[in-house]
C-alpha positions as CSV (number, residue, x, y, z in Angstrom):
1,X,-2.9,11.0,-29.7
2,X,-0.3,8.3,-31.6
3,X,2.5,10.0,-29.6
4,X,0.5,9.9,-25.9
5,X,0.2,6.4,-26.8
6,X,3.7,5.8,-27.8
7,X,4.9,7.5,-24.6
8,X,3.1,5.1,-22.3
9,X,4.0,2.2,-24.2
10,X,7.5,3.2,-23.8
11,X,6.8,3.9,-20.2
12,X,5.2,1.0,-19.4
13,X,8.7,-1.0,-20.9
14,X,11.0,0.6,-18.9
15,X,9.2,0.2,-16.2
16,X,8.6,-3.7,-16.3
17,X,12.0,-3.6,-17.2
18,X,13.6,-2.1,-14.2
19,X,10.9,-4.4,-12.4
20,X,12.4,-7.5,-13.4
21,X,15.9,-6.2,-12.5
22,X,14.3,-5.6,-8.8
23,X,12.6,-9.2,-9.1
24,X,16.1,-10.8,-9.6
25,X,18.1,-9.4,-6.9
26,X,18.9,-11.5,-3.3
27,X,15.9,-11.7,-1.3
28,X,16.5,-10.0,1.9
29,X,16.2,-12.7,4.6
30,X,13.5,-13.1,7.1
31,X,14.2,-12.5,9.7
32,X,17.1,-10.2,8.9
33,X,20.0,-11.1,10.8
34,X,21.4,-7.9,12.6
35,X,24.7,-6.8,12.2
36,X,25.3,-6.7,16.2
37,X,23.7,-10.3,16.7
38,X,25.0,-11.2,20.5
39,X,25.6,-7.7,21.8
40,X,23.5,-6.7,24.5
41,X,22.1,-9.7,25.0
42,X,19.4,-9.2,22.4
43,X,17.7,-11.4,20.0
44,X,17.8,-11.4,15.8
45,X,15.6,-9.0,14.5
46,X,12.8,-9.8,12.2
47,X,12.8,-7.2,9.0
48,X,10.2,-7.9,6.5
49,X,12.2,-6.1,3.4
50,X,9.1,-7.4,0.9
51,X,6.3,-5.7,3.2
52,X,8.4,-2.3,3.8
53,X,9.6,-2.5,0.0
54,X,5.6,-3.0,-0.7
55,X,5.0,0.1,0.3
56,X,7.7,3.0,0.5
57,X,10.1,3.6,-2.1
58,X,13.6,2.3,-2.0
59,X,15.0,5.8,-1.2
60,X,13.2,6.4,1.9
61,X,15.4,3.5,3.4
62,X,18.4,3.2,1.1
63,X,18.9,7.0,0.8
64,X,21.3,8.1,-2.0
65,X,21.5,4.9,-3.4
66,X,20.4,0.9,-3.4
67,X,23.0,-0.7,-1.6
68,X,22.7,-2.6,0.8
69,X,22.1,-1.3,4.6
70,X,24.0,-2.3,7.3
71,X,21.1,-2.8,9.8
72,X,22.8,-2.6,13.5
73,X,22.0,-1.3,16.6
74,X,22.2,2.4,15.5
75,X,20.3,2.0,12.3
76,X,17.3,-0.1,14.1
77,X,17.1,2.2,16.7
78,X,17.7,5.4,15.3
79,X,16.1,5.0,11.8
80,X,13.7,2.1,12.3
81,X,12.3,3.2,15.4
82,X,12.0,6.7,14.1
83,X,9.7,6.3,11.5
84,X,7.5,3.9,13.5
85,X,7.3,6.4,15.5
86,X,7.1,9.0,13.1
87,X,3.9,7.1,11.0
88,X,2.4,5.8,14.2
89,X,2.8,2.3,12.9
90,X,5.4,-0.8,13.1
91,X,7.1,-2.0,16.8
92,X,8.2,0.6,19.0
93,X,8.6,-2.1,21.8
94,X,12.0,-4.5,21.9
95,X,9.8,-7.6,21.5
96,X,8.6,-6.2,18.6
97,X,11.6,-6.4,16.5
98,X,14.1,-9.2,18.4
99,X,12.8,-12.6,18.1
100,X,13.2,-14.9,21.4
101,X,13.5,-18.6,20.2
């Protein structure tokens, strides 16, 4: 019993731990500004990094590691779109990503 509750203690540590790591890193801007910004006569995109971090793990986005992502044409439209599509949820339309100011 001692040792169960030793394990998560320790758990729980580490895991605030690597938390607060997370917690001081750059905020991704909102909107996110696109790496192809003025090609194709499309608008910035808006990327809310907090709600899409809220909710999948880093890996499904960042893949084999947590770098940043160089979101451009091909990554919005081929990965982005994709799992909208995929999960039946998010923009599929261009309006629904570019912002028109």
């Amino acid at each position: 019993m001692n040792k169960l509750l030793i394990i998560c203690a320790l758990t729980t540590c580490l895991m605030a731990c690597k938390q607060a790591d997370w917690d001081n890193r750059d905020p991704v801007p909102t909107p996110y500004q696109a790496s192809n910004i003025g090609q194709n006569g499309k608008d910035d995109i808006r990327f809310p990094h907090s709600r899409h971090a809220s909710i999948f793990a880093c890996n499904i986005c960042h893949r084999d590691n947590i770098a940043k992502i160089r979101l451009d044409q091909q990554q919005g439209h081929g990965r982005c779109l994709d799992c909208h599509r995929n999960k039946g949820r998010g923009p599929t339309d261009c309006g629904g990503c570019h912002i028109h100011e």
